[in-house]
Biotite code that builds the C-alpha atoms (Angstrom):
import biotite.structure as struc

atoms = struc.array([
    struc.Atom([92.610, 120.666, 98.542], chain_id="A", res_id=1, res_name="UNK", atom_name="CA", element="C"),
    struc.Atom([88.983, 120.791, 97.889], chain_id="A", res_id=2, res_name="UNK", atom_name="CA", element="C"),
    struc.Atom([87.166, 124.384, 98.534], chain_id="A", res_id=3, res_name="UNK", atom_name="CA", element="C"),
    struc.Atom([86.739, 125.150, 102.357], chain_id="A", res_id=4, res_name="UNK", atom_name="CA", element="C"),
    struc.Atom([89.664, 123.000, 103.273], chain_id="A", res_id=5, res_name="UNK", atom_name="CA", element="C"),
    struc.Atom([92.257, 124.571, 105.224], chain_id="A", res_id=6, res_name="UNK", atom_name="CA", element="C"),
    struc.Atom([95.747, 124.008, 105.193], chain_id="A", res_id=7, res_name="UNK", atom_name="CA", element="C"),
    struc.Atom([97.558, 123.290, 108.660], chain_id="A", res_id=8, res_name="UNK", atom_name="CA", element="C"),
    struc.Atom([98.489, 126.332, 110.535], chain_id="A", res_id=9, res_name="UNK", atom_name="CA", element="C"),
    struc.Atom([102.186, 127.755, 109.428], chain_id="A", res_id=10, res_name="UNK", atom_name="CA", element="C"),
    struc.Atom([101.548, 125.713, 105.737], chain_id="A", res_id=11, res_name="UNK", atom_name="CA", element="C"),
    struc.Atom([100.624, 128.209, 102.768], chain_id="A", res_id=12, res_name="UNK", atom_name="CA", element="C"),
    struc.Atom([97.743, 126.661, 100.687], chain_id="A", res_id=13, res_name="UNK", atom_name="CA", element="C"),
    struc.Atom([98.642, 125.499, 97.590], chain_id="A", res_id=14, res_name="UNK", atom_name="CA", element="C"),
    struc.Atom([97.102, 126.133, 94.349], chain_id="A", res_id=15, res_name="UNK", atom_name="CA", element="C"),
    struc.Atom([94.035, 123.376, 93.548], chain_id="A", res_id=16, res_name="UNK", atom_name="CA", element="C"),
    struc.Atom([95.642, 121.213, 90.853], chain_id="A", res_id=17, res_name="UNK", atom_name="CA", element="C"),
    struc.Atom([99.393, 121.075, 91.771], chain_id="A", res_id=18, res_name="UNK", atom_name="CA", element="C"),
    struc.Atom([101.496, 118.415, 91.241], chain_id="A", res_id=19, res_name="UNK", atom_name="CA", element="C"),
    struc.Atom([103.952, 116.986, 94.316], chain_id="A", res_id=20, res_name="UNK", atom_name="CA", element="C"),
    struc.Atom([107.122, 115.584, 92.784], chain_id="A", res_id=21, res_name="UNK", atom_name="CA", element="C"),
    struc.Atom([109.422, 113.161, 94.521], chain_id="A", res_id=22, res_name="UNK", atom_name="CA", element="C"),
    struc.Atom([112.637, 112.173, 93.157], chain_id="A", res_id=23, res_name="UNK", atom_name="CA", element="C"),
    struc.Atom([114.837, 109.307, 94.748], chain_id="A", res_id=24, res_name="UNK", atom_name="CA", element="C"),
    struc.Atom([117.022, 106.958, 93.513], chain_id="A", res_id=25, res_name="UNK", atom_name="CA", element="C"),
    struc.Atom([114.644, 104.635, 95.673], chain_id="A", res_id=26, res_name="UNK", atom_name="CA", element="C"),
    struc.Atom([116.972, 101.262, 95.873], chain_id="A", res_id=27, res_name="UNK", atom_name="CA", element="C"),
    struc.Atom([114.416, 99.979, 97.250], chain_id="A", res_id=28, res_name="UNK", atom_name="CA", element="C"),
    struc.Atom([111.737, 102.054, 97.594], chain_id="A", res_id=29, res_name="UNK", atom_name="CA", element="C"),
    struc.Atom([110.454, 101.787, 101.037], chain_id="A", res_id=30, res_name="UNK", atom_name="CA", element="C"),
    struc.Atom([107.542, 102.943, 103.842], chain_id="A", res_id=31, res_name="UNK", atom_name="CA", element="C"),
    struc.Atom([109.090, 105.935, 104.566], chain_id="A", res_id=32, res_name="UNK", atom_name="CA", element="C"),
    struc.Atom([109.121, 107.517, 101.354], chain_id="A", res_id=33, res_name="UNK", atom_name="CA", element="C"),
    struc.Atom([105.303, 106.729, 100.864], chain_id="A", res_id=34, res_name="UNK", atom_name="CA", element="C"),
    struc.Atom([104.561, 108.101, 104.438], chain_id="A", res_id=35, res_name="UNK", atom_name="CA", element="C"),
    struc.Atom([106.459, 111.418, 103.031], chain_id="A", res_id=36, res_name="UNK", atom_name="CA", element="C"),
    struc.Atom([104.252, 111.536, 100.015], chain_id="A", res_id=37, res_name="UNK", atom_name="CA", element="C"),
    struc.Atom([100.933, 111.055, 101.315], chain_id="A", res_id=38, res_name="UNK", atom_name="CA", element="C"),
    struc.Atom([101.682, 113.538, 104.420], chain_id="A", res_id=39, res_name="UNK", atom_name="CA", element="C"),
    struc.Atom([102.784, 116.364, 101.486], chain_id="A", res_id=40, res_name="UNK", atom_name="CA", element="C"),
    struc.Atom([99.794, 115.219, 99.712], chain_id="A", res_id=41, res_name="UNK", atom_name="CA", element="C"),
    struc.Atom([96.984, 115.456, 101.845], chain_id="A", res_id=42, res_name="UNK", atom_name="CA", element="C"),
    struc.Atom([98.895, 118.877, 103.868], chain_id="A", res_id=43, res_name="UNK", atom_name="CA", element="C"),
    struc.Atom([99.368, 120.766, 101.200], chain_id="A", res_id=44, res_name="UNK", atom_name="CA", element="C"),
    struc.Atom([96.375, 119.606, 99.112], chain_id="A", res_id=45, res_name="UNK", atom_name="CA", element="C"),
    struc.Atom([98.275, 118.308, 96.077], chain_id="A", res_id=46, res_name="UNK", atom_name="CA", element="C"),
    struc.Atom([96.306, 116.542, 93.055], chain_id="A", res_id=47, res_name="UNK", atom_name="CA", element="C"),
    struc.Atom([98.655, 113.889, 92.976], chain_id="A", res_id=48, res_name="UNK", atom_name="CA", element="C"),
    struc.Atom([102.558, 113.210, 93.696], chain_id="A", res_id=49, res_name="UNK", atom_name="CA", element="C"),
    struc.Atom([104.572, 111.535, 90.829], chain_id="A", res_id=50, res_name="UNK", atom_name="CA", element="C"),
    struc.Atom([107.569, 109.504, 91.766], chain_id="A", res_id=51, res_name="UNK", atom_name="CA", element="C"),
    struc.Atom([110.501, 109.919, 89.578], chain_id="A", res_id=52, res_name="UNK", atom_name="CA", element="C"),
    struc.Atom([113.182, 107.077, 90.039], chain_id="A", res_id=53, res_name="UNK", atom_name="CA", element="C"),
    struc.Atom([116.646, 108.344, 89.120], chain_id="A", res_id=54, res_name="UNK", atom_name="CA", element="C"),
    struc.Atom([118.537, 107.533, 86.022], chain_id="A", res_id=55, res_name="UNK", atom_name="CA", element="C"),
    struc.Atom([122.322, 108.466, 86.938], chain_id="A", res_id=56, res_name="UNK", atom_name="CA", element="C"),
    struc.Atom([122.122, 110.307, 90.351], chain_id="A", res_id=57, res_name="UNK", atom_name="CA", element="C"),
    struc.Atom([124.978, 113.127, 89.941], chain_id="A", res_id=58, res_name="UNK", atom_name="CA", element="C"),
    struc.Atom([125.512, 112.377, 93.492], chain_id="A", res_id=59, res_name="UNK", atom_name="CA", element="C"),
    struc.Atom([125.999, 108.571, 93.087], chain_id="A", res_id=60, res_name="UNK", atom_name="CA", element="C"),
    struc.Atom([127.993, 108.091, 90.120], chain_id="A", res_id=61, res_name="UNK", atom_name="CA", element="C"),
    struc.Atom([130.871, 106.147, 91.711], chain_id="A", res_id=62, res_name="UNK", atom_name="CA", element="C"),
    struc.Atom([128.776, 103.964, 93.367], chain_id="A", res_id=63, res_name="UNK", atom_name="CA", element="C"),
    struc.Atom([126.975, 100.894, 92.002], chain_id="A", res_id=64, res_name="UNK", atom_name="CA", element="C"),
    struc.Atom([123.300, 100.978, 92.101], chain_id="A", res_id=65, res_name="UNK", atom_name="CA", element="C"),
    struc.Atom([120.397, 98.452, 91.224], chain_id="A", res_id=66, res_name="UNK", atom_name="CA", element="C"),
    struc.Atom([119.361, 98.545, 87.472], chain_id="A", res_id=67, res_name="UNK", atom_name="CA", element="C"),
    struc.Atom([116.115, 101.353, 86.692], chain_id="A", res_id=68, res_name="UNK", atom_name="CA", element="C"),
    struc.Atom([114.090, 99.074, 85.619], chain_id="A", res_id=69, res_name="UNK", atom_name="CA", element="C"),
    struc.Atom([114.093, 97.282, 88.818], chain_id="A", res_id=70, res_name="UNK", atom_name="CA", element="C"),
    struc.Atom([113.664, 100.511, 90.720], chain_id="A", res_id=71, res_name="UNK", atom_name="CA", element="C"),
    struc.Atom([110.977, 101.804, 88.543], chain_id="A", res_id=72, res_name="UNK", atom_name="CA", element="C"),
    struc.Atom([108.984, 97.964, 88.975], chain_id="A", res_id=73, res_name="UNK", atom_name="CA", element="C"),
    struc.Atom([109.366, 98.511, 92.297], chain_id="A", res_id=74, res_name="UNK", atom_name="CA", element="C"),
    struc.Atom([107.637, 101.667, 92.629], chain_id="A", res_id=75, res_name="UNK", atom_name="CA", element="C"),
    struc.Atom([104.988, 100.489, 90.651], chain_id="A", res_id=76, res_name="UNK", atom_name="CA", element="C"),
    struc.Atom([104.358, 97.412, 92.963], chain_id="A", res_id=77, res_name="UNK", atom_name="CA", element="C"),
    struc.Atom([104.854, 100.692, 96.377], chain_id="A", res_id=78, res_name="UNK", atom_name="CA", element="C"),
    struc.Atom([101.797, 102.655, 94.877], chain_id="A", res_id=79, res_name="UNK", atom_name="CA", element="C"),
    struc.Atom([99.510, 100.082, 93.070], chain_id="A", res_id=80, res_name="UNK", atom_name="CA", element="C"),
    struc.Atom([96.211, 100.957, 94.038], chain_id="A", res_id=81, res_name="UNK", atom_name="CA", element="C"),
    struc.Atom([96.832, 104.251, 95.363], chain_id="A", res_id=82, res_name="UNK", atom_name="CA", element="C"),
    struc.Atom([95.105, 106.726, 92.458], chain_id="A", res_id=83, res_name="UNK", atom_name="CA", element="C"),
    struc.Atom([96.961, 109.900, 93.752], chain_id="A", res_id=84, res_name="UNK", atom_name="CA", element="C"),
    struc.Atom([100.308, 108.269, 93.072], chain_id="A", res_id=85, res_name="UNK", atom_name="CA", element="C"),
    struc.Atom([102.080, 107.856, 89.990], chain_id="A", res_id=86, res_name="UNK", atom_name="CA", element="C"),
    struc.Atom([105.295, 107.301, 89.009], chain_id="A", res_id=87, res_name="UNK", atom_name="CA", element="C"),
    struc.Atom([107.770, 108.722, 85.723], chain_id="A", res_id=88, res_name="UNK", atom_name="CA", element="C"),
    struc.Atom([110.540, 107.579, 83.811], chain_id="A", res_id=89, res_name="UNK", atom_name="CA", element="C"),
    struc.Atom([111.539, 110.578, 82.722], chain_id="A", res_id=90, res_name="UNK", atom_name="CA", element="C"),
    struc.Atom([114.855, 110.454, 84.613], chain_id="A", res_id=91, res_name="UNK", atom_name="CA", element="C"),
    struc.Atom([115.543, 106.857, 83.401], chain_id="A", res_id=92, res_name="UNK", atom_name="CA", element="C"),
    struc.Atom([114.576, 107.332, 79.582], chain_id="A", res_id=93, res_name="UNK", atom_name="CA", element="C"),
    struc.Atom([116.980, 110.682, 79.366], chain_id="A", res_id=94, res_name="UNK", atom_name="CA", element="C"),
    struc.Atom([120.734, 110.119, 78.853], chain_id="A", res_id=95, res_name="UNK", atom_name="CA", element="C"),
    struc.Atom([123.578, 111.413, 81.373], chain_id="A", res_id=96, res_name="UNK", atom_name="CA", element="C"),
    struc.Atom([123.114, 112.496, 85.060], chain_id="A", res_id=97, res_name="UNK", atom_name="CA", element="C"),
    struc.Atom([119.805, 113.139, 86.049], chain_id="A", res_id=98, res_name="UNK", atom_name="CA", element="C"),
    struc.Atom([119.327, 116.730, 87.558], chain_id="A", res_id=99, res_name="UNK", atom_name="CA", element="C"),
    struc.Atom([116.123, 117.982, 89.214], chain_id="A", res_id=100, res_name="UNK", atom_name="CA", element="C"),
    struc.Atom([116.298, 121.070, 87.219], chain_id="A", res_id=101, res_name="UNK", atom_name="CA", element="C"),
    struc.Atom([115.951, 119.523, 84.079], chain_id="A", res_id=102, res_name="UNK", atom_name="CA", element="C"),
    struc.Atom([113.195, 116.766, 85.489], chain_id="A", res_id=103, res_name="UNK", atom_name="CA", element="C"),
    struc.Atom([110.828, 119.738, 86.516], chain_id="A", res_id=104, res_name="UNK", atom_name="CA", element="C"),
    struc.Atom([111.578, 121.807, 83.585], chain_id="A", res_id=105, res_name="UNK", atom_name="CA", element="C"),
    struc.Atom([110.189, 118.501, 81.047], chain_id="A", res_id=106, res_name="UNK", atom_name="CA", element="C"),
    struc.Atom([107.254, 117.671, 83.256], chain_id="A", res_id=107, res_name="UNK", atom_name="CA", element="C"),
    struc.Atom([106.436, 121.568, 83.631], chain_id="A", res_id=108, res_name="UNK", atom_name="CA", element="C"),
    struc.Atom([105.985, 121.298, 79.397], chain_id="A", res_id=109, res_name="UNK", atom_name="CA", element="C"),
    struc.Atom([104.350, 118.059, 80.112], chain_id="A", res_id=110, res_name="UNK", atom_name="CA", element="C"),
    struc.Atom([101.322, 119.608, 82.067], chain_id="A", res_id=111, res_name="UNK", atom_name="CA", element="C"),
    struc.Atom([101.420, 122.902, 80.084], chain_id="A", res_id=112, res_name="UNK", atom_name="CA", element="C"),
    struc.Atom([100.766, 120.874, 76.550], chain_id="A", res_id=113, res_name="UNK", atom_name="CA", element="C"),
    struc.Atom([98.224, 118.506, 78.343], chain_id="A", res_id=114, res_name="UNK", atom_name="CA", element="C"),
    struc.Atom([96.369, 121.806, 79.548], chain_id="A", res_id=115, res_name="UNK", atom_name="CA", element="C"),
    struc.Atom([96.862, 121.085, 83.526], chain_id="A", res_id=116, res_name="UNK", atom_name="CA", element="C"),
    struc.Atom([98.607, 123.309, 86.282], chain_id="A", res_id=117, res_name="UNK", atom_name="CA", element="C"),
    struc.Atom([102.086, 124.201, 85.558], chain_id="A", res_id=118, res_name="UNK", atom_name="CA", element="C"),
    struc.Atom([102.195, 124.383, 89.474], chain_id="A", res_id=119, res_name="UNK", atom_name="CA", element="C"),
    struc.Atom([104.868, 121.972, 90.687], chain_id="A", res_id=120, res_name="UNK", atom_name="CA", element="C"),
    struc.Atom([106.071, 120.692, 94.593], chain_id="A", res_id=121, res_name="UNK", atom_name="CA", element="C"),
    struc.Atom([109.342, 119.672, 94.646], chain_id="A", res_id=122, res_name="UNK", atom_name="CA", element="C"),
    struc.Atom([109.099, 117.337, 97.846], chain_id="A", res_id=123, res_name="UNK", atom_name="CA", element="C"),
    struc.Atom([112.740, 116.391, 99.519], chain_id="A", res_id=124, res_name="UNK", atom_name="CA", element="C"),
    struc.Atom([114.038, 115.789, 102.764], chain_id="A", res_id=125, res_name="UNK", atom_name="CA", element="C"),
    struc.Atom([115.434, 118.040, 105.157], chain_id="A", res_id=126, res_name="UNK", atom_name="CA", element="C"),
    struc.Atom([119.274, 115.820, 104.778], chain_id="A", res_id=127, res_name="UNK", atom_name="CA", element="C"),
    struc.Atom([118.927, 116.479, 101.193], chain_id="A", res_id=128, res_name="UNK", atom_name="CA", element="C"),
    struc.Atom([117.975, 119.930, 101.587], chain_id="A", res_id=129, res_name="UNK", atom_name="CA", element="C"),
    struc.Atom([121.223, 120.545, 103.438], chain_id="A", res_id=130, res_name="UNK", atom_name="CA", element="C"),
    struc.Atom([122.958, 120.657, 100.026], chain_id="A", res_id=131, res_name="UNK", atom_name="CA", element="C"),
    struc.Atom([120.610, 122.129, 98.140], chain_id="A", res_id=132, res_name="UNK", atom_name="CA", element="C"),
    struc.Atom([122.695, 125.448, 97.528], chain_id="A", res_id=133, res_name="UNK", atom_name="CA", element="C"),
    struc.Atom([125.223, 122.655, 95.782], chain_id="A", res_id=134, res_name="UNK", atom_name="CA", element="C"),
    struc.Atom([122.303, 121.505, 93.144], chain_id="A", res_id=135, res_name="UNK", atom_name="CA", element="C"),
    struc.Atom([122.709, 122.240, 89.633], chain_id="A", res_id=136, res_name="UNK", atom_name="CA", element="C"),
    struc.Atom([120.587, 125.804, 89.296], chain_id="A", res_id=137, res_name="UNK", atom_name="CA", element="C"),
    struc.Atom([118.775, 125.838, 92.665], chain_id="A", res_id=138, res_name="UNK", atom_name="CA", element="C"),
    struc.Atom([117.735, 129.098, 91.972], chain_id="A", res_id=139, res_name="UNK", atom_name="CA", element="C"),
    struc.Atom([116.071, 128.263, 88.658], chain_id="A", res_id=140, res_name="UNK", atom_name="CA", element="C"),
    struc.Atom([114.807, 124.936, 90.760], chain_id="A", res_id=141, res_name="UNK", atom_name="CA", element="C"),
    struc.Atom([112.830, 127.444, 92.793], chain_id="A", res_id=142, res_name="UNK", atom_name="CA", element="C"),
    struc.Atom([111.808, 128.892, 90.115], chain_id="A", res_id=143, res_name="UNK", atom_name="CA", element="C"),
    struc.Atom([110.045, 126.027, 88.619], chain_id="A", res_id=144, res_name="UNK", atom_name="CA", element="C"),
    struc.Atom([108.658, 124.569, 91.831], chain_id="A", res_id=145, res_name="UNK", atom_name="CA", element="C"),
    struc.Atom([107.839, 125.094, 95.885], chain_id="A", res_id=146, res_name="UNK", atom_name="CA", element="C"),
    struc.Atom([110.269, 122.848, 97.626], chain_id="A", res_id=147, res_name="UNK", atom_name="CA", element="C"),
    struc.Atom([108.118, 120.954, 100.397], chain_id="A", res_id=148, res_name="UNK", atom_name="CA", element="C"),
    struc.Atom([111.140, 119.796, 102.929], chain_id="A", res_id=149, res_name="UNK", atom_name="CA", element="C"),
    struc.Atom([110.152, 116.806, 104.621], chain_id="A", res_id=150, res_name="UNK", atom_name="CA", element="C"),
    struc.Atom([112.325, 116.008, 108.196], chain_id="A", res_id=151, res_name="UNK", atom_name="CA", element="C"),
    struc.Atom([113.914, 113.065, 108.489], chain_id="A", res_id=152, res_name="UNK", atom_name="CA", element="C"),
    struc.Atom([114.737, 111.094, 111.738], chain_id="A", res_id=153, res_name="UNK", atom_name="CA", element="C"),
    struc.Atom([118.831, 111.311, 112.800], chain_id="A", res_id=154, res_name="UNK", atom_name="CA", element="C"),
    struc.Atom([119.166, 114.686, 110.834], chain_id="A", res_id=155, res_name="UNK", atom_name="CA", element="C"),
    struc.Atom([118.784, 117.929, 112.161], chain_id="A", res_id=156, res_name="UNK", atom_name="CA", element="C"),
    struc.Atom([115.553, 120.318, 110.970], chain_id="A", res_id=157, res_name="UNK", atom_name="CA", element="C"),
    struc.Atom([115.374, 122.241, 108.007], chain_id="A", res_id=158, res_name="UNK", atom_name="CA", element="C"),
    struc.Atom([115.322, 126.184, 108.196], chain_id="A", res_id=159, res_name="UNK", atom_name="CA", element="C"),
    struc.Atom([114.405, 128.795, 106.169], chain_id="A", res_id=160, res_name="UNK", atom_name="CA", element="C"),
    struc.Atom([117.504, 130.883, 107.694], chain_id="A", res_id=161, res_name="UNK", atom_name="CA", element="C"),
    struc.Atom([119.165, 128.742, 105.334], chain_id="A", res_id=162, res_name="UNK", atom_name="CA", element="C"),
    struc.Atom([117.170, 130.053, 102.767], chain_id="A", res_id=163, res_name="UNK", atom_name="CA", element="C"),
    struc.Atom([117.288, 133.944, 103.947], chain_id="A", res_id=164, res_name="UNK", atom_name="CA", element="C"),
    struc.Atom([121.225, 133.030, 103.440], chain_id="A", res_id=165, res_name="UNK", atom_name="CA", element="C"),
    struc.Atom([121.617, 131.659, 100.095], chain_id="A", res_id=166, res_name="UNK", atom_name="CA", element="C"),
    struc.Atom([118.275, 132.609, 98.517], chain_id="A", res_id=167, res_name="UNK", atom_name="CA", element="C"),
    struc.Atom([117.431, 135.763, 99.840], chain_id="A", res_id=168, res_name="UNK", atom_name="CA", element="C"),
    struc.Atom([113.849, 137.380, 98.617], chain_id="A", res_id=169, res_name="UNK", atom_name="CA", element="C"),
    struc.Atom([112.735, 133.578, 98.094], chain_id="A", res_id=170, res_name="UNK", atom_name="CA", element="C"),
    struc.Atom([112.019, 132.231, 101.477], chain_id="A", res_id=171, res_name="UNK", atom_name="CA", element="C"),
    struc.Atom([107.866, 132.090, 99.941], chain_id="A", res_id=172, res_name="UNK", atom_name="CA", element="C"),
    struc.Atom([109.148, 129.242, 97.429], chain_id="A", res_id=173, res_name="UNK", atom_name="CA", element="C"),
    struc.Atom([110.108, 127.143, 100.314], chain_id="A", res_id=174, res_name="UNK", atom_name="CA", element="C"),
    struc.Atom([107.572, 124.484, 103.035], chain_id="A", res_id=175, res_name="UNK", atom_name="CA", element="C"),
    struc.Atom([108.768, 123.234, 105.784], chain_id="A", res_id=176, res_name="UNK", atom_name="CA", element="C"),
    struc.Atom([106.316, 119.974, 106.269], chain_id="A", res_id=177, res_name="UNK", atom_name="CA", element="C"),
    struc.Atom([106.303, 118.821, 110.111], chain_id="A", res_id=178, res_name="UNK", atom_name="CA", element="C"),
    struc.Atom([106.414, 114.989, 109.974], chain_id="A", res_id=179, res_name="UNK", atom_name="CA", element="C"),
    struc.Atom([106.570, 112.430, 108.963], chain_id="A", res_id=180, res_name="UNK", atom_name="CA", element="C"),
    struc.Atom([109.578, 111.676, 111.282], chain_id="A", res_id=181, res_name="UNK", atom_name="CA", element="C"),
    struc.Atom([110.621, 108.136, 109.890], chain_id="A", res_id=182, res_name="UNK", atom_name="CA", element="C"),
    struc.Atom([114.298, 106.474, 110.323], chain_id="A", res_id=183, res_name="UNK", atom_name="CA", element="C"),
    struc.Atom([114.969, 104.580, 107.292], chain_id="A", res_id=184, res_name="UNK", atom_name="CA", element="C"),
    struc.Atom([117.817, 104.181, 105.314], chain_id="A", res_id=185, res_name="UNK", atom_name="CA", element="C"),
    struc.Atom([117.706, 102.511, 101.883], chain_id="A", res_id=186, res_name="UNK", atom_name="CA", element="C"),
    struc.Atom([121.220, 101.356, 102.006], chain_id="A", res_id=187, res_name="UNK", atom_name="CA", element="C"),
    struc.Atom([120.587, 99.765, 105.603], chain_id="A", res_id=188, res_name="UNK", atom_name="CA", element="C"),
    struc.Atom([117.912, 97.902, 103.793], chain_id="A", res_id=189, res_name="UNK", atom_name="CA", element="C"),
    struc.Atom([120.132, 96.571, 101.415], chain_id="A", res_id=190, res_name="UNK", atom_name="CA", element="C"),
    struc.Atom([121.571, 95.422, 104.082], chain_id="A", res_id=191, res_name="UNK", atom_name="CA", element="C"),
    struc.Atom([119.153, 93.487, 105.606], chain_id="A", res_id=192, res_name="UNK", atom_name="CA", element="C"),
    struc.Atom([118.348, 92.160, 102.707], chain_id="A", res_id=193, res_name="UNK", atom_name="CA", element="C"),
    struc.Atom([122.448, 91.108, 101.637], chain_id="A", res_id=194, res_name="UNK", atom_name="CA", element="C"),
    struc.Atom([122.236, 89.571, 105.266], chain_id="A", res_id=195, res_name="UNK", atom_name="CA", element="C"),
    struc.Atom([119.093, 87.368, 104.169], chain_id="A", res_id=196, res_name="UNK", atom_name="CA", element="C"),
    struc.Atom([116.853, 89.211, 106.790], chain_id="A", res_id=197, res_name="UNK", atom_name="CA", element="C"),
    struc.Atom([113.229, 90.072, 106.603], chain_id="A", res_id=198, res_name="UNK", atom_name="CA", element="C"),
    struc.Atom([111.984, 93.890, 104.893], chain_id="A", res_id=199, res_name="UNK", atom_name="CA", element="C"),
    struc.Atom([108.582, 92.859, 105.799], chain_id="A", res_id=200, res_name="UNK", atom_name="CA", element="C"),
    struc.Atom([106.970, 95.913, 107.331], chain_id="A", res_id=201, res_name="UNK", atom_name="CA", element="C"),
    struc.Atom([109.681, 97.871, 106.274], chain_id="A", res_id=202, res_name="UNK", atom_name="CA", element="C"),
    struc.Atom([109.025, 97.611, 102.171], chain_id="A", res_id=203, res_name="UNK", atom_name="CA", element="C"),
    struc.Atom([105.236, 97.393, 100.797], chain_id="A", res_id=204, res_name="UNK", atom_name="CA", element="C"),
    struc.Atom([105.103, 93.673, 100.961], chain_id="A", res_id=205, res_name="UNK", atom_name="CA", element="C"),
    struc.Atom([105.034, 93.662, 96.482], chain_id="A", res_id=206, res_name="UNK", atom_name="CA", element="C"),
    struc.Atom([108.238, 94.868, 96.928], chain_id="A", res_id=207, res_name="UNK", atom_name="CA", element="C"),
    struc.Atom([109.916, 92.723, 99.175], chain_id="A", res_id=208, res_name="UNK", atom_name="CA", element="C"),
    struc.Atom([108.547, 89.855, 97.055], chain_id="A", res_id=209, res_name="UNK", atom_name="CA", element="C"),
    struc.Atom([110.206, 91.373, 94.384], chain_id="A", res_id=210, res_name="UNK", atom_name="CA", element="C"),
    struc.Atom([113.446, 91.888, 95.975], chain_id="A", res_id=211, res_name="UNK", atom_name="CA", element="C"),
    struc.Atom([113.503, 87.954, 96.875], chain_id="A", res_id=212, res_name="UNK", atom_name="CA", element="C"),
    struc.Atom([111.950, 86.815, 93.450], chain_id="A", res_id=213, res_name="UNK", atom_name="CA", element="C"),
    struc.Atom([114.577, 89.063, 91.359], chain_id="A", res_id=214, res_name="UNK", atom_name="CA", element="C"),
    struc.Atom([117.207, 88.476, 94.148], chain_id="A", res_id=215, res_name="UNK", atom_name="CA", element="C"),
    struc.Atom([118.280, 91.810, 94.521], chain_id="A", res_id=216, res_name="UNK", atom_name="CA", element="C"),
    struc.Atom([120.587, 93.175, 97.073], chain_id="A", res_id=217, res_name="UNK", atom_name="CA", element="C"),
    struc.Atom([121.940, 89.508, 97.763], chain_id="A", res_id=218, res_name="UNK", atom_name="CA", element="C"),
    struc.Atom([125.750, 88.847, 99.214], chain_id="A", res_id=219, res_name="UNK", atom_name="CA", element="C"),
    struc.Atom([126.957, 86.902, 96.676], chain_id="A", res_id=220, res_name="UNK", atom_name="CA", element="C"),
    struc.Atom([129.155, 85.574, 99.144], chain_id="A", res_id=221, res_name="UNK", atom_name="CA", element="C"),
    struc.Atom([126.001, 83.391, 101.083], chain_id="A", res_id=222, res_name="UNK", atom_name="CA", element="C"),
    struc.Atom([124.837, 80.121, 99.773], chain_id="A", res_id=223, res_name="UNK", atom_name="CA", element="C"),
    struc.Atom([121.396, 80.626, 98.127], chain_id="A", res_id=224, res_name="UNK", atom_name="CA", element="C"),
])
């Protein structure tokens, strides 16, 4: 946010130089979650918002997910040519589950030893939100970072009574971000793409090449 901008009425401004973080196991990455970054980007003025594909979500450990590397190329093809997206593999590169707490705590050192803002924006939507009081140190999460709560279509609002409740005294380290109000579900595209259906205007169209090229997500039970 450039001098003389102002932030949307009910948004805080956030400190010039910022950095919006947006974790996801992102399987596949899709429109939704790009809508959700730009909108936290350009309302709360951030410098740029790093994607962060997870390693080993703690929260998906039974289930069987589509190898990082495939994630992380896939975010790469989502935000080619957009220069205030990036994307990390700090979640993939470290062993065990992947917790935020220890994501913002490594990129925090990052930016401190590479002489930027230590000022982080934890972006997440207002379903994941809902558990946030079950995170690993969601107190020392706030700590680190403003949590920008995106909604999310299907699922009710996020509200900082929630916050008043379980984090009282820190209801400052917490955005509530009014749109975008997109419903997409990254397993129902899995789906879609299992069932040999079209992604197109659903996924960037790099990635849906890359789903068909690398045939991910297909039923091994249909004939090629």
């Amino acid at each position: 946010m450039t001098e003389g901008d102002e932030a949307p009425a009910g948004v805080r401004r956030i400190t010039f130089g910022a950095l919006g973080v947006l974790g996801g196991t992102f399987d596949p990455v899709h429109i939704a979650h790009l809508a959700v970054a730009e909108e936290a980007r350009e309302t709360l003025g951030l410098e740029r918002v790093l994607f962060v594909p997870a390693g080993i979500p703690p929260h998906k450990r039974t289930l069987a997910i589509t190898p990082g590397e495939d994630r992380l190329a896939m975010v790469r093809l989502a935000i080619e040519g957009n220069a205030a997206f990036g994307v990390s593999r700090v979640e993939l590169d470290r062993d065990g589950p992947s917790y935020t707490v220890d994501t913002l705590e490594a990129l925090r050192a990052d930016r401190l030893a590479a002489g930027g803002s230590a000022e982080l924006v934890l972006i997440v939507s207002a379903e994941a939100f809902a558990g946030f009081a079950t995170w690993r140190e969601p107190r020392r999460i706030l700590g680190l970072a403003t949590v920008a709560v995106a909604p999310r279509d299907g699922f009710p609002d996020a509200s900082l009574a929630v916050v008043t409740r379980d984090f009282p005294g820190l209801e400052d380290r917490v955005l509530l971000l009014d749109g975008p109000r997109l419903r997409l579900s990254a397993s129902d595209l899995r789906a879609r793409a299992a069932a040999g259906r079209s992604l197109r205007y659903l996924v960037p169209d790099a990635v849906a090449a890359h789903i068909v090229d690398h045939a991910l997500y297909r039923d091994p039970r249909r004939t090629p």
